[in-house]
C-alpha positions as CSV (number, residue, x, y, z in Angstrom):
1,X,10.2,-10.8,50.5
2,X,10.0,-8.4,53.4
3,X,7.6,-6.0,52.0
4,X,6.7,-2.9,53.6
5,X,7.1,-4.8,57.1
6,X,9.4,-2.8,60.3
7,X,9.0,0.6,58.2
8,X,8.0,3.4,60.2
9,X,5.8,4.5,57.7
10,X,5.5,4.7,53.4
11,X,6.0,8.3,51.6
12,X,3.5,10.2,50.3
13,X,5.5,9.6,46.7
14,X,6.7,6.3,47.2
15,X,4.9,2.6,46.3
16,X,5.9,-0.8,46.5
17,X,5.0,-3.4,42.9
18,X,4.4,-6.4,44.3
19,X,5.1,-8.6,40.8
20,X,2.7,-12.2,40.4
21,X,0.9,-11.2,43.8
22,X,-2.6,-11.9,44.3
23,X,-3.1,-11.5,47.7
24,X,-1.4,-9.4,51.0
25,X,-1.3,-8.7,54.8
26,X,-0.6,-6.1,56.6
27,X,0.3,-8.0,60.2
28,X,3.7,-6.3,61.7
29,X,2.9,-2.8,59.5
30,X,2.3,0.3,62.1
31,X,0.5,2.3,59.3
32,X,-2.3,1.6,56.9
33,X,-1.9,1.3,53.3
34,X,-3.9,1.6,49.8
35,X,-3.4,-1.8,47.9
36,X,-4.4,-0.8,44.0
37,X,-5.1,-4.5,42.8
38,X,-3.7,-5.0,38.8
39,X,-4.6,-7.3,36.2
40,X,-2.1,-8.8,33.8
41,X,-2.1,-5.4,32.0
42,X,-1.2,-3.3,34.8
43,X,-4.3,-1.6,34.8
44,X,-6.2,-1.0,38.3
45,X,-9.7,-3.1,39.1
46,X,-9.8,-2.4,42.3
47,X,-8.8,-0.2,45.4
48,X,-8.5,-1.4,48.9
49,X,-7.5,0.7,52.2
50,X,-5.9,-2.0,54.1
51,X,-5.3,-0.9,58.2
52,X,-2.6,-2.6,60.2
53,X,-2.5,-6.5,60.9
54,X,-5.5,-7.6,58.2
55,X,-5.3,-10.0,55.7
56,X,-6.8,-9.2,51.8
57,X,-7.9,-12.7,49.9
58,X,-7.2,-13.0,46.5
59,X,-9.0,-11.3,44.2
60,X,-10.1,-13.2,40.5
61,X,-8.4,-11.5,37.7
62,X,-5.8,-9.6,40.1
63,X,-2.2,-10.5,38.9
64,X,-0.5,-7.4,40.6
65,X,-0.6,-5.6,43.6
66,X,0.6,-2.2,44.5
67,X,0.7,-1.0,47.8
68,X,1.1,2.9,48.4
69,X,0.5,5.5,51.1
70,X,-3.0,6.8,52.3
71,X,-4.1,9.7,50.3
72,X,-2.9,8.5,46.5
73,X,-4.7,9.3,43.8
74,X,-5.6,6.2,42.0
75,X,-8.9,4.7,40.6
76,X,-9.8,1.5,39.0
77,X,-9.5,1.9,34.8
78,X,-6.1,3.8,35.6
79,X,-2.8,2.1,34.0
80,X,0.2,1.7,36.0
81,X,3.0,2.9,34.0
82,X,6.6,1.6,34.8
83,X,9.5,4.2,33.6
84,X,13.2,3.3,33.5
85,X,15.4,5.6,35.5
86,X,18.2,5.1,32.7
């Protein structure tokens, strides 16, 4: 999986689920991210800023890792919710 990788840069309204992932990097990014790390429940324990070409360990109880844009609104104790477009 590619990832976020050669993008010039992540939307403001856009993130990226990264399913079963307990860890990420950010080496060949040109912009920093926000990694909200999930448990099994979808619900956020922690909240990372992550600059270009750094490496985040994996975290105990993290099963989940979504990466969005600088500026999002999200806290640990929020639940990710996933919504069908159909």
């Amino acid at each position: 999986m590619r990832g976020l990788r050669g993008h010039p840069t992540l939307p403001a309204d856009a993130a990226l689920l990264l399913d079963g992932t307990r860890s990420i990097h950010t080496f060949g990014m040109r912009f920093a991210i926000v990694a909200a790390l999930l448990d099994r429940d979808l619900v956020v324990r922690r909240v990372r800023s992550i600059p270009p070409g750094r490496l985040l360990l994996p975290r105990h109880g993290i099963r989940h890792v979504l990466e969005c844009a600088e500026g999002i609104n999200v806290r640990p104790g929020d639940r990710l919710r996933i919504v069908s477009d159909g």
